[in-house]
Each structure stands twice: as C-alpha cells, then as structure tokens.
N, C-alpha and C positions, 0 to 999 in steps of 0.2 A: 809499623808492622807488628802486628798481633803474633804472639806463641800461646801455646797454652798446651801446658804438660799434666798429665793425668798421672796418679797412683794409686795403690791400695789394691788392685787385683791382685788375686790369690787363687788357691785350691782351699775350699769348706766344705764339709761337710754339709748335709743339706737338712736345713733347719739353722743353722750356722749363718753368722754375721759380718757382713765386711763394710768397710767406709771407705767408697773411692773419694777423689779429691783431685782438684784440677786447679794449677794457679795459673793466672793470665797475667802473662808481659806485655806490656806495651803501649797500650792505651786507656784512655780512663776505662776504668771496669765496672764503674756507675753505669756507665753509658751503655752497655749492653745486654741481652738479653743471652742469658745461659741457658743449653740444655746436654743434658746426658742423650744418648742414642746408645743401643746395643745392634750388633751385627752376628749373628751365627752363619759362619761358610755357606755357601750356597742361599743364603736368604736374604730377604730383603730386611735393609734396614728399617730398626723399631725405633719410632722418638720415646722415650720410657719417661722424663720428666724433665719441666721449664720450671722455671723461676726467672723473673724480672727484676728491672732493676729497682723495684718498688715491694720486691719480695713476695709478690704472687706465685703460687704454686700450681700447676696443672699434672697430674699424671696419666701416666697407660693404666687403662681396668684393670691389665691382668698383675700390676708393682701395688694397686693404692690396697694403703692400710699397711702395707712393705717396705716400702722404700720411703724418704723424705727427703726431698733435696734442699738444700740451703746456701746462700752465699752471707759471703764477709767482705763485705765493700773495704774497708781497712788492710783486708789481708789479700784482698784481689784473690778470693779463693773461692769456688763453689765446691759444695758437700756432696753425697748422696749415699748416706747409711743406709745399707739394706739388709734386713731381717726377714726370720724364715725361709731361707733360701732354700731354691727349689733348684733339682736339676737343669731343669728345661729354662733357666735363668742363665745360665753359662754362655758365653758371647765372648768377642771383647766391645768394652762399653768404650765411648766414645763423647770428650767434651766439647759442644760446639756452643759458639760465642757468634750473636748477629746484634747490628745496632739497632739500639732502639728506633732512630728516623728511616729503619729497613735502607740504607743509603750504604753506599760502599759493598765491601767484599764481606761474605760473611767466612769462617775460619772452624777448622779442626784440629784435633788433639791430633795424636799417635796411636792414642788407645790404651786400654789396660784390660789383661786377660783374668776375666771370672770363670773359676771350674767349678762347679758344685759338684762333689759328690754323691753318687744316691746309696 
C-alpha cells in the first residue's frame, strides 16, 4: 500500500517562493511515475508537473520557467520549487504517484494548501 504525504504549503507573498515535497511509502518509488496536481474549490483539477522515474520532466504552460519538479529515488521524495508566485497559483497542490507499467491503482497525497498573497 502506497502513502504519500506532501509538505511545504504555506501563505507568500506573491513573487515569493515555496518548495512542496512529497515522500512516498511503500513501494519502490523507482517504479513510479510522480506528479503534482493543484485543485482551487469549485474547479477542475490542474496536472501542473510529471517527472518519471527516468527523470523527465513535463509541465503546465502557465508553471514552466516557475516551477521545477524533481525526485530522489534514495529519499523516495518528489520536489516542486516554485518561484514567482502568483496569486492565481493558490490551490491546494496535490502528489500523485502512478506506475510506470500504468498496472495497478494509481494513489494521492492529502494535499498542501498554497496562498499567495497579492
């Protein structure tokens, strides 16, 4: 059984920086593919950035050049530092973990709440 707990959400200011972070229990964490997601009440869920377990990177148009997400296979942790924060970036962001042979259940964090203030 897979967990995976996220941290780092805060209130910044906007232009202001924060680094969430998500460690995953339980399975190899080679084996799967990470991504961050943000959700704001009433709206539909954003994928904002993947990383694999080969360390590819994909993001959303409106995070790249902002945000970088990263993993530590060692630390069974995924990164996603993000800079210049904007109001309309405020969510709570969310870590999800699917395997690479897309087999089995794919799994979510709890979340961590980003405020930017303007």
């Amino acid at each position: 059984q897979v967990q995976l707990l996220e941290s780092g959400g805060g209130l910044v200011q906007a232009g202001g920086s924060l680094r969430l972070s998500c460690i995953f229990y339980g399975s190899p964490f080679a084996m799967y593919v990470m991504e961050w997601h943000r959700q704001v009440p009433g709206k539909q869920s954003e994928l904002v950035a993947t990383v694999t377990p080969g360390s590819s990177t994909t993001y959303a148009d409106s995070v790249q050049g902002r945000f970088t997400i990263s993993r530590d296979n060692a630390k069974s942790t995924v990164y996603l530092p993000m800079n210049s924060l904007k109001p309309e970036y405020s969510a709570v962001y969310y870590c999800h973990a699917s395997h690479l042979s897309r087999a089995g259940p794919d799994y979510w964090g709890r979340g961590t709440k980003v405020t930017v203030a303007s």
